[in-house]
C-alpha positions in Angstrom: -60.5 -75.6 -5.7 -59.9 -77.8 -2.5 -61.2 -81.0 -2.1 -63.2 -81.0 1.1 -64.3 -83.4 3.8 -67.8 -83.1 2.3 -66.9 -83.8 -0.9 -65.0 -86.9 0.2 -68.0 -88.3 2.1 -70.3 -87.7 -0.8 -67.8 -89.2 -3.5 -67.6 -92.1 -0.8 -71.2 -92.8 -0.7 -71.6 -92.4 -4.0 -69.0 -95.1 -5.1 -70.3 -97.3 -2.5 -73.6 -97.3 -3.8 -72.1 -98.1 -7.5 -69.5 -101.2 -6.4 -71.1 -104.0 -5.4 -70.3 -105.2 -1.9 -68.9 -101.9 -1.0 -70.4 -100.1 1.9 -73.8 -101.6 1.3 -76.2 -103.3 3.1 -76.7 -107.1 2.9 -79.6 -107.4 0.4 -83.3 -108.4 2.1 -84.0 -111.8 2.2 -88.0 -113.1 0.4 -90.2 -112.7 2.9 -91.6 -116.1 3.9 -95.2 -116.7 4.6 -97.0 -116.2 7.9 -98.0 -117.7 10.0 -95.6 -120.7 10.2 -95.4 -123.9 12.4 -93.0 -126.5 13.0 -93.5 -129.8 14.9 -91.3 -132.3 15.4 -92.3 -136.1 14.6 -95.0 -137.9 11.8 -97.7 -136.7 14.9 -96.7 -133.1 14.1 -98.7 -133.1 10.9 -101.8 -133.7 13.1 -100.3 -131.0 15.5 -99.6 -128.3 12.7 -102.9 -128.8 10.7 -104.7 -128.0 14.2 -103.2 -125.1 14.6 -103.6 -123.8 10.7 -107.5 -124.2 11.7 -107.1 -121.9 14.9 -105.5 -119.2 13.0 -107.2 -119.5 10.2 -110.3 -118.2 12.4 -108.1 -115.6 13.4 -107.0 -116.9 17.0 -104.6 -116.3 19.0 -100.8 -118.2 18.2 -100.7 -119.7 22.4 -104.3 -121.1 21.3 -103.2 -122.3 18.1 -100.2 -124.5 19.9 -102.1 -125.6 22.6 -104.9 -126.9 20.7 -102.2 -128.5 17.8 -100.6 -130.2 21.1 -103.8 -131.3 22.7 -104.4 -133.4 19.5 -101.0 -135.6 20.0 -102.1 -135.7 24.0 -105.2 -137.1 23.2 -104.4 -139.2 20.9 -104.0 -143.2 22.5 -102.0 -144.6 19.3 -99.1 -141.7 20.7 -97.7 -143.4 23.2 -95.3 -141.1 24.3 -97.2 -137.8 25.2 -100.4 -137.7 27.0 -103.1 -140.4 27.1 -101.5 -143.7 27.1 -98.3 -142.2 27.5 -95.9 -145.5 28.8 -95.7 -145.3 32.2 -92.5 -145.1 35.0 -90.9 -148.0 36.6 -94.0 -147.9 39.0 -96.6 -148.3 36.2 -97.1 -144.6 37.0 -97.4 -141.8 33.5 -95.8 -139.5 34.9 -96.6 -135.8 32.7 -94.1 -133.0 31.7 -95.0 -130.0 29.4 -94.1 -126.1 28.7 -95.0 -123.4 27.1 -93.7 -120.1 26.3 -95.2 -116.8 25.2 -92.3 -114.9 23.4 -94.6 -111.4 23.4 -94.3 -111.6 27.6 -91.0 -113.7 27.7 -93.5 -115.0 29.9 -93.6 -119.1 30.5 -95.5 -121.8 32.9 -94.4 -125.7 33.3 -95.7 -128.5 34.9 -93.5 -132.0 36.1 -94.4 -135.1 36.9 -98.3 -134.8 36.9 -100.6 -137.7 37.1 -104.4 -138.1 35.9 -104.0 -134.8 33.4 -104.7 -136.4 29.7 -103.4 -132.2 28.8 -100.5 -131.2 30.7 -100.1 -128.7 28.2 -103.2 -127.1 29.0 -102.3 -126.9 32.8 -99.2 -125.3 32.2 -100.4 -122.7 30.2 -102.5 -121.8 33.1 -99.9 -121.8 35.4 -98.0 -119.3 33.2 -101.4 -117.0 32.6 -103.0 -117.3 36.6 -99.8 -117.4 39.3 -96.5 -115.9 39.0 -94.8 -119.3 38.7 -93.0 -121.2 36.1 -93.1 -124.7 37.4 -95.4 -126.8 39.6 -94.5 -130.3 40.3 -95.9 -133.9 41.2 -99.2 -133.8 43.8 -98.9 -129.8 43.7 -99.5 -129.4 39.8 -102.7 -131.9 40.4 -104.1 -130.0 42.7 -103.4 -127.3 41.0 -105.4 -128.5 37.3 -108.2 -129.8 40.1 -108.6 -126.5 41.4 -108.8 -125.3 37.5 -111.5 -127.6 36.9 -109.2 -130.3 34.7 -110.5 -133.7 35.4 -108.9 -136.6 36.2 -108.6 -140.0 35.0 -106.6 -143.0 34.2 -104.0 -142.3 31.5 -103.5 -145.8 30.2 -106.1 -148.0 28.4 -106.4 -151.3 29.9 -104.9 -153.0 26.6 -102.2 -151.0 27.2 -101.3 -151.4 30.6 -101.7 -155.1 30.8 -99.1 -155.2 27.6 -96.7 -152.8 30.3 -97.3 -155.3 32.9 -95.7 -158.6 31.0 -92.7 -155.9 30.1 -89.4 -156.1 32.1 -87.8 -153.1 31.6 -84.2 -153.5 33.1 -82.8 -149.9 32.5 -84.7 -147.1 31.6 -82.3 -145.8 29.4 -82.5 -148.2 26.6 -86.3 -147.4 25.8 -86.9 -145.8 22.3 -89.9 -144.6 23.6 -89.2 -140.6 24.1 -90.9 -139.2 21.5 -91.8 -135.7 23.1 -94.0 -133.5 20.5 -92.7 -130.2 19.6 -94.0 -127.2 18.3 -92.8 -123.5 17.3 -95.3 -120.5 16.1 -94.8 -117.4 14.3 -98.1 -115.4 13.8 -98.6 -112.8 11.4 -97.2 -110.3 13.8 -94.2 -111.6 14.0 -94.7 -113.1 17.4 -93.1 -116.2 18.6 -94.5 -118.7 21.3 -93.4 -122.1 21.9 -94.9 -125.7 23.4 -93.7 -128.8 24.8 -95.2 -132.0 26.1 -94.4 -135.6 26.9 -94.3 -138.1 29.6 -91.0 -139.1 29.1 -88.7 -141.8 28.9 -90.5 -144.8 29.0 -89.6 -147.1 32.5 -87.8 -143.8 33.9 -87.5 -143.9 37.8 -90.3 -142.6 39.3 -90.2 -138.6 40.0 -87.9 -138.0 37.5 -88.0 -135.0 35.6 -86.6 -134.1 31.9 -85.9 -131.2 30.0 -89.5 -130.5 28.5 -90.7 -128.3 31.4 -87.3 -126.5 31.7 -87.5 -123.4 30.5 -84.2 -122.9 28.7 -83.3 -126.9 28.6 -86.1 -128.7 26.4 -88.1 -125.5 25.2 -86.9 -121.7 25.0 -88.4 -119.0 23.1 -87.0 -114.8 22.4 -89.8 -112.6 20.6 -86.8 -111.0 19.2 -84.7 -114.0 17.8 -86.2 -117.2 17.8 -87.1 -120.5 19.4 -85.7 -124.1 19.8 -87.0 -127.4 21.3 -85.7 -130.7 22.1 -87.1 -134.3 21.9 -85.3 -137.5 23.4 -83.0 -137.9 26.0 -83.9 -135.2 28.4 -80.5 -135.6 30.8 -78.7 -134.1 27.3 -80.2 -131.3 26.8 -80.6 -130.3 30.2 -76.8 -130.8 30.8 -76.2 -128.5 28.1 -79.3 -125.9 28.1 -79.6 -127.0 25.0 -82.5 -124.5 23.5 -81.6 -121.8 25.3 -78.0 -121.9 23.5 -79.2 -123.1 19.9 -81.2 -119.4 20.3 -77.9 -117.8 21.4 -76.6 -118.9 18.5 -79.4 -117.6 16.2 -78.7 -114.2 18.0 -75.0 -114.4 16.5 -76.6 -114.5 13.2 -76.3 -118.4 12.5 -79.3 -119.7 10.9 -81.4 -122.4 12.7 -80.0 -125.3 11.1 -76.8 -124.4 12.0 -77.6 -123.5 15.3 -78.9 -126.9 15.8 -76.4 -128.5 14.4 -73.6 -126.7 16.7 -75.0 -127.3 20.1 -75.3 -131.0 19.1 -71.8 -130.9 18.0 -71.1 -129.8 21.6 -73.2 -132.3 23.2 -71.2 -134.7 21.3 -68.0 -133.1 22.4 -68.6 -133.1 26.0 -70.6 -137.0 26.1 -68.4 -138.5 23.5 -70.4 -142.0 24.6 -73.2 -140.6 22.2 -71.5 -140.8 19.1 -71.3 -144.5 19.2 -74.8 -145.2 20.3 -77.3 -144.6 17.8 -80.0 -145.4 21.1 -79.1 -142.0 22.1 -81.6 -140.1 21.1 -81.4 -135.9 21.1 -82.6 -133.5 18.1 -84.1 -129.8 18.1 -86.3 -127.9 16.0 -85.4 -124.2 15.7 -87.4 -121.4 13.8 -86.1 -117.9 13.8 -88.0 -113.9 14.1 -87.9 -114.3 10.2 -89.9 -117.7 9.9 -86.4 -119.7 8.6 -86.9 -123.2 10.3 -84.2 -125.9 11.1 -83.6 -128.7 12.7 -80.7 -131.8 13.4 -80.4 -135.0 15.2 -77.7 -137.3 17.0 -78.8 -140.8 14.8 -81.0 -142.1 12.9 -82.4 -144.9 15.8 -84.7 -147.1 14.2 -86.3 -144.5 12.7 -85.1 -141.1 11.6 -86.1 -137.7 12.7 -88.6 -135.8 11.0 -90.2 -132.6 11.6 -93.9 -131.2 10.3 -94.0 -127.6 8.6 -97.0 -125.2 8.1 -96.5 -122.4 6.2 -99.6 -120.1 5.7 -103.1 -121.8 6.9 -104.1 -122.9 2.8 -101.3 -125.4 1.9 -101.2 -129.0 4.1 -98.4 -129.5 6.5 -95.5 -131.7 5.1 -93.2 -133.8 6.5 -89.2 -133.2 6.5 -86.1 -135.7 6.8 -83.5 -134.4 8.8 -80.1 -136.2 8.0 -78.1 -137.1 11.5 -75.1 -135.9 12.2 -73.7 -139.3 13.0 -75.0 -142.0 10.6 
């Protein structure tokens, strides 16, 4: 009898099914527990154990961050996001902060905003009531005014009379840019991102880092991932840094090494970096299936650690991240 075509295919698929490796599909990774959130910094414990409580209840994964990221803002012993935040070279705190919705790709920002302990909060109104991303310096203000925000003095007077004796003589050299982090996945499988800081301590007044930038310090895709940066804005901006770690995450490499790559080319391009541990960059990075990752340049004076949630029973926990240069 001849051998046919269908006979071929069917001895094909039969073989491929009995020899490992052949013709078959990569087996299924465990499924990891939903919801999950990752925060960057020992403050992210505080941020991720907010956010367990919100979904918990059953809210919503943008109310979850923003509440989780409110804590750090209001928080005065953080003094690099929100109240107390250290101040510009004018004795000004100066705000940035972003957020991301990954379900309407959808995303609102605010720079360089004064008086707003929450910048967080005003951004996610500027994403949810205009058609804008970003709203800057005296127009963001107005803007949370209009919204009902209230404003107030951002530094407490211990604080700013300590910032007063301080001569600051680049601000460059300030270890003080601590921006707090945070990445969602519901139990929907829907991804939403949020970032807030004010910045590098002593930074020239009106200048703006990569936190509010959608793409730069904070970038989210419902369909792959998201990735955020903390330290030296100028970096990651240069380099559109979250926007490529998820790129890379869309070529199949896992968060980590996603991370890990785009530092690699920040490194390749600033070569400067590698020899100063003051330089400051690392991302967090959490993918559609709930993998997390992170890196970072140096170890500064302290390393770079990042807060995980997984599920809304079990307490957050704190991670190491090794650097990629000593």
């Amino acid at each position: 009898m001849a051998y046919s075509r269908r006979d071929f295919l069917r001895d094909t698929t039969i073989a491929a099914a009995l020899v490992p490796g052949l013709g078959c599909a990569a087996p299924k990774r465990a499924k990891l527990e939903l919801p999950v959130v990752i925060a960057t910094w020992d403050f992210g414990l505080e941020l991720c154990a907010a956010a367990q409580q919100v979904l918990a209840s059953g809210g919503d994964l943008l109310d979850a961050l923003e509440r989780g990221v409110n804590v750090v803002e209001d928080d005065p012993a953080v003094q690099s996001v929100g109240y107390n935040g250290l101040p510009n070279a004018d004795g000004v705190v100066q705000l940035d902060a972003s957020i991301m919705d990954g379900r309407s790709h959808r995303a609102g920002a605010v720079a360089a905003l004064e008086g707003i302990k929450n910048p967080i909060s005003v951004a996610r109104k500027v994403m949810e009531r205009t058609n804008h991303v970003l709203l800057a310096g005296a127009g963001a203000l107005a803007f949370a005014k209009q919204l009902g925000f209230m404003e107030q003095e951002l530094l407490a007077p211990d604080v700013r009379a300590a910032w007063q004796r301080v001569k600051h003589d680049s601000f460059w050299r300030d270890d003080n840019h601590d921006t707090v982090c945070c990445i969602g996945l519901d139990l929907h499988g829907n991804l939403a991102s949020a970032v807030s800081t004010s910045g590098l301590a002593g930074k020239l007044a009106g200048r703006v880092g990569d936190s509010p930038l959608i793409g730069a310090g904070n970038y989210v895709d419902n369909d792959i991932g998201g990735a955020c940066a903390t330290g030296i804005g100028e970096l990651a901006i240069k380099n559109v840094a979250a926007f490529a770690i998820v790129e890379r995450m869309r070529a199949g490499v896992s968060p980590t090494r996603a991370c890990e790559e785009i530092l690699e080319r920040v490194a390749r391009k600033h070569p400067e970096v590698k020899a100063d541990n003051r330089s400051l960059l690392a991302f967090i990075a959490m993918n559609k299936a709930g993998e997390v990752g992170a890196a970072t340049l140096h170890d500064r004076k302290k390393g770079f650690r990042y807060a995980l949630a997984r599920g809304t029973k079990v307490a957050p926990e704190l991670h190491d991240v090794t650097p990629l240069f000593g």
